[in-house]
Structures are given as structure tokens and as C-alpha cells.
N, C-alpha and C positions, 0 to 999 in steps of 0.2 A: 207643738209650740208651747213654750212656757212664756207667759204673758202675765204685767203687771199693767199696775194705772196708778197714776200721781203726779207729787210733782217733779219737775226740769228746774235744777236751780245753779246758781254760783255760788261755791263757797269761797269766802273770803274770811282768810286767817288772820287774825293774833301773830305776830311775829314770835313775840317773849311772852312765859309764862306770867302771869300777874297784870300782865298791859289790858288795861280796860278801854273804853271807848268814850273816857268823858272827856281827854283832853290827845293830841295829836300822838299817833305812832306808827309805827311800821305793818306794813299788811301786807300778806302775801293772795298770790293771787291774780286773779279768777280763774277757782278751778270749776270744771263739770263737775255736778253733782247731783244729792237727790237721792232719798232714800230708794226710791223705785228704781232709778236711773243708773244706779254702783249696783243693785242686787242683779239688773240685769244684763251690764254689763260684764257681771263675772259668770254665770249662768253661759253667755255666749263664749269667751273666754275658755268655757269646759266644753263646748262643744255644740250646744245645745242651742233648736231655732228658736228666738228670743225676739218678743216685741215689748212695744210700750204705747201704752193709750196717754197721750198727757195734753199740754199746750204752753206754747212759747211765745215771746215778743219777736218781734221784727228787727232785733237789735245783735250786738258783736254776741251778746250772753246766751241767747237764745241760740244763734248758731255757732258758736263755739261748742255747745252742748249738743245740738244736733250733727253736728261732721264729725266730734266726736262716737259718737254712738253709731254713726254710720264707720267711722271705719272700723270698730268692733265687730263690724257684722249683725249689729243688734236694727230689727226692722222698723224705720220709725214714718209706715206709712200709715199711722195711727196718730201722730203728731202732727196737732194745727198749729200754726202760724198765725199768728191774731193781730195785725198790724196796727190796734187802739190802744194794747196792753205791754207792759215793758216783763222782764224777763224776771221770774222770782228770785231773791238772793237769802242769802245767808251768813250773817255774819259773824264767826265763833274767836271767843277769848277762853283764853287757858288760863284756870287758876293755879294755886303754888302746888296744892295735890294734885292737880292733874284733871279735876274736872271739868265738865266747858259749860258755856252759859252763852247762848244763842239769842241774836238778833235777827226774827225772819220777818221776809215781805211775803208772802203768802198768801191772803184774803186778796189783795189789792191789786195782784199781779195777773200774766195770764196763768199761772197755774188756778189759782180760782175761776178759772172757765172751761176748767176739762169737761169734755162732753158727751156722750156717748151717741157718736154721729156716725153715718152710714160707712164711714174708713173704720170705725172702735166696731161696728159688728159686724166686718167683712172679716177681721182679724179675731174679733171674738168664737168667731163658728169654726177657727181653727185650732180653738184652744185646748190643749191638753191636761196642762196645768196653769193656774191663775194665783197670784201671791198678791196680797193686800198685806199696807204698811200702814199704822196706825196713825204714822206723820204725815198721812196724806188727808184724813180725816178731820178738817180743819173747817168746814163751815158746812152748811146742809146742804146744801147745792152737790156738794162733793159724795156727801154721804146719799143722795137721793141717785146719781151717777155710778157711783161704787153698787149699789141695792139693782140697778139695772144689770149691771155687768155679771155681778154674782148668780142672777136669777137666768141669764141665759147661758153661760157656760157647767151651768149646771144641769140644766135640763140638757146638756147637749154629752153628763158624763164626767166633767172635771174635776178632777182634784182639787183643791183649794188650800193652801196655808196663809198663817197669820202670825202678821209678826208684831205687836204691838206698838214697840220703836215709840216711847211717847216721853216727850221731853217735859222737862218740869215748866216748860214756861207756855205749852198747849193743853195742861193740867186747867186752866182756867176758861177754857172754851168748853161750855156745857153741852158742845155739839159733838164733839171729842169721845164724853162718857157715855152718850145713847147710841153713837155708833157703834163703839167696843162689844158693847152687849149683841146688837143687831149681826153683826161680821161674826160674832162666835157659834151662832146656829149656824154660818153656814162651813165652820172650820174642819176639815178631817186632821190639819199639820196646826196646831198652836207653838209659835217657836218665843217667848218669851224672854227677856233677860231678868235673871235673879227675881227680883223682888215684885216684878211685874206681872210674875202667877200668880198673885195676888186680886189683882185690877180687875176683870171681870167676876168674882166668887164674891160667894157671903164668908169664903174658908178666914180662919187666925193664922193659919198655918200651912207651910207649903207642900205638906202631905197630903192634908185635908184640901186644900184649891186643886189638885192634881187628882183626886179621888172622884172631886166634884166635877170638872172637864170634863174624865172620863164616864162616865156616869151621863153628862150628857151627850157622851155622843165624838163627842174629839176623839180620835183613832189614833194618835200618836203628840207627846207632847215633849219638845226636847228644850230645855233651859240652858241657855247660855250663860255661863259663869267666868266669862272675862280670863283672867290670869289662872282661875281655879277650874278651866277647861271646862266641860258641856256635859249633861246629865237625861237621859231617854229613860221615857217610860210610855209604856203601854198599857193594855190590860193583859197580856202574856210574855212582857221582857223587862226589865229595869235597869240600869249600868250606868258608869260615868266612862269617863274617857277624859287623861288630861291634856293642858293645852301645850302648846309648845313655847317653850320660851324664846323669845325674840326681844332685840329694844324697839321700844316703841318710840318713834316717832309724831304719829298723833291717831288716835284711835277712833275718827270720823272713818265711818263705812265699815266698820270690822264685823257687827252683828248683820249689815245688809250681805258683804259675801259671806258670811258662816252659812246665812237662810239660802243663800243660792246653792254653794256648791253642795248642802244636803239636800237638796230638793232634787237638784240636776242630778247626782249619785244616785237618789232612789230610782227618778226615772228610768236610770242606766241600769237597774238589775242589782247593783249593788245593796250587799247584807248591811244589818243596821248601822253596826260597830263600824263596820268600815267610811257609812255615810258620814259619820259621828266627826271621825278620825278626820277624813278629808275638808268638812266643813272647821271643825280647828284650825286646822292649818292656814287654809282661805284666811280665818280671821286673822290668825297672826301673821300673814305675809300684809294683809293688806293694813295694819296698823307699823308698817317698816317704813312706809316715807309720807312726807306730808300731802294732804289732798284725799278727799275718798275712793277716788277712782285710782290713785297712781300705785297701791301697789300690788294690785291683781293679777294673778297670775294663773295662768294655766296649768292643765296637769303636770307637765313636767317640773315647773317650779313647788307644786306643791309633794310631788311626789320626791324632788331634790331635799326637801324640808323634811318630808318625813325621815327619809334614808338617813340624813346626819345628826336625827336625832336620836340621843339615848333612851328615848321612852318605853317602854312594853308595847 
């Protein structure tokens, strides 16, 4: 089983690029969502048994997200129902370049009451592999949950990746930076985007933060470089691989499927290059329609992707 923990949320869009939220406008929406919730969504998607430790409200959000993910196939007998707490959301606007700027409820929802209860380690003692997302890292409670989780799927043999995933506006939660550190001892997969190998090191440079991973201990570290496609390094391989070009639509969820569909490829036997390859793809399908979950696709969609593309 490939298993995460975090949070269940709704996103809800920004219609038009530049539309802010101080005065009325169009929203699209409620989509499922949740950085844990798209990575493992697409991880099931490739085939792969796939759970989630998380918690939900009692409300349309909470089970729009949960029937969702059930009819993915993804197991969500790890997911409480907390009928005091409403359902986390999310609320993203698009600026004119393209970048997005988030409104979450998070602390205050039931996603700040995931727990690690007698369903999180019936499913944990199944775990094969375990993927921690940085946006789930959001107050101590969480981080105190995630340090449970980690410590038994490990004694039990697991693999573990990390995928940072940390928005500028959970930059200001102090709880955020002690986790990062804590979650990197237990990393074999560090999947970072760009500038974000940075964030746990003393390194200046992305040589040097890659040097220094390695060095402690990180077995594999691949950087996802958006339009400029994904770059793997080891202590015995190095390569890039580029991405595929697609229009984008909106680019919520892209780095959660790139982290599943190479996670679930390595599981599968598949060589590095090729995990590389396949997790691109995943990105750029899943940045083609609006919502994080809508545009995931399976192997065959992504192997469609590959074949019409002119890349090496």
C-alpha cells in the first residue's frame, strides 16, 4: 500500500486571472482536493493500493471529497468524520503571471484534528510506502501525528518520500520550519520544487543543498522544474528529463501527481529515467483542466502523452 496523511479540502477558484477576493466575483467550484488527497488519487489511478489517514466535516465538502476518493479506489477507512468540525477549504486566485495566492482554513477545520487512531494504524502496518507533504504541516498537533506515523511505518520497513509543497503564505507558521527539518531524517525520496532544495540546508546553492541531502542520508532526490521538466540525482546517477508541453489550465495539483506517479513507477520496478518521464507527464496532464484532481489520468493517458510527443 502506498499511504499519505493530511489534509481533505475544497478548492475553490478564482474565475479570471487578477480577480481578488476583496470585493465580489465569480468562483468556480467546490472541487476535491488537498495536496495528499490529488497525490493519492493519482497513485490509485496507476494502479497502486492507496490510502489516506486524514479528517472531515459532516458536511456536502467533506463528503463530496470522501465519495470522491472512494470511487477512485483510494481506501479511506483511515478517514474520520468529525461531526463538531466543518470541512477545510481553499481558496486560490490567479495573478496576471500566473501565480496563485491562497486563502486556507486549515488550523480551524477538521483537518487540524487528523489523528493517528486505531483505523491510521490498522492501515499503517500495511504500509509499503508513506509520502509526507509539507502543506500538511500546519500546526504541532499535526506535526506531533505525522512523527507517530513516520516512526511506525518505519520500523515496519517503509519507504518514505517528501515533498515539501509549502506555500508562501504557511512560510509564517514556525511550526512549518521544525517540522521540515524533523520529516528530512526520516526521508529516503526528497521531491522538491525548484528553489525549495534550498529550505531544509545551510547550502547557497542547489549543488551544494543536493550535496548536503545526500550526505545525510536522502537516497534519491528529484526536483521538479515546472515547464523546465524534473532533474534526479543520486549518489550514483544524475539526468534531467524534460517536460512536456501542454496548455495550462491551472496548475493546482501538478507537483502532487508528478510525487505519485514516480513514487508508484519506482514501486513498479520501473528504471529511473523512465520514472522521471512518467511522473512529467502526470504533471502536465494534470495542469490541462481546472481543479486538482480533474486532470489525472492513468497510464494510458499518460503513455497517449508520451507517444505524441516529439521529445527524446
Amino acid at each position: 500500500m502506498i499511504l499519505t496523511m493530511g489534509e481533505i479540502l475544497v478548492d475553490i477558484l478564482a474565475e479570471e486571472r487578477g480577480q481578488g477576493f476583496l470585493e465580489p466575483g465569480r468562483l468556480l467550484g467546490p472541487f476535491p482536493g488537498g495536496a495528499p488527497a490529488t497525490f493519492i488519487v493519482q497513485a490509485a489511478r496507476l494502479g497502486a493500493r492507496a490510502g489516506i489517514i486524514s479528517c472531515v466535516g459532516d458536511d456536502d465538502f467533506g463528503w463530496l471529497n470522501v465519495e470522491r476518493l472512494r470511487r477512485e479506489n483510494v481506501d479511506v477507512g483511515a478517514v474520520r468524520i468529525d461531526p463538531d468540525q466543518v470541512t477545510a477549504s481553499a481558496f486560490v486566485r490567479y495573478r496576471e503571471d500566473g501565480d496563485r495566492d491562497f486563502l486556507f482554513n486549515l488550523k480551524r477545520s477538521a483537518a487540524g484534528r487528523i489523528a493517528i487512531d486505531g483505523a491510521a494504524r490498522a492501515m499503517l502496518a500495511e504500509c509499503a510506502h508513506f509520502h509526507i507533504m509539507g502543506s500538511s504541516l500546519f500546526s504541532f498537533h499535526i506535526i506531533d501525528e505525522m512523527k507517530k506515523a513516520l516512526e511506525l511505518v518505519r520500523a515496519n520497513g517503509a519507504t518514505i518520500s517528501f515533498d515539501p509543497n509549502i506555500r508562501k503564505e504557511m512560510l509564517r507558521i514556525p511550526e512549518m520550519r521544525a517540522g521540515l527539518e524533523f520529516m528530512l531524517g526520516y526521508t529516503d525520496i526528497f521531491m522538491p520544487s525548484g528553489p525549495e532544495i534550498l529550505l531544509p540546508t545551510d547550502a547557497k546553492s542547489e549543488r551544494a543543498a543536493i550535496d548536503e541531502l545526500l550526505d545525510l542520508g536522502v537516497r534519491m532526490i528529484v526536483i521538479k522544474r515546472n515547464r523546465k521538466g524534473a532533474s534526479f540525482y543520486s549518489n550514483d546517477d544524475a539526468f534531467d528529463v524534460p517536460a512536456f508541453p501542454i496548455e495550462e489550465a491551472d496548475p493546482t495539483g501538478a507537483g502532487d501527481c508528478f510525487s505519485a506517479a514516480f513514487v508508484t513507477c519506482l514501486l513498479k520496478g520501473m528504471d529511473m529515467r523512465r520514472c522521471v518521464t512518467y511522473a512529467n507527464a502526470a504533471g502536465a496532464l494534470a495542469v490541462s483542466r481546472k481543479g486538482g484532481m480533474e486532470g489525472i489520468g492513468g497510464f494510458a493517458a499518460l503513455d497517449a502523452l508520451i507517444a505524441r510527443s516529439d521529445l527524446p
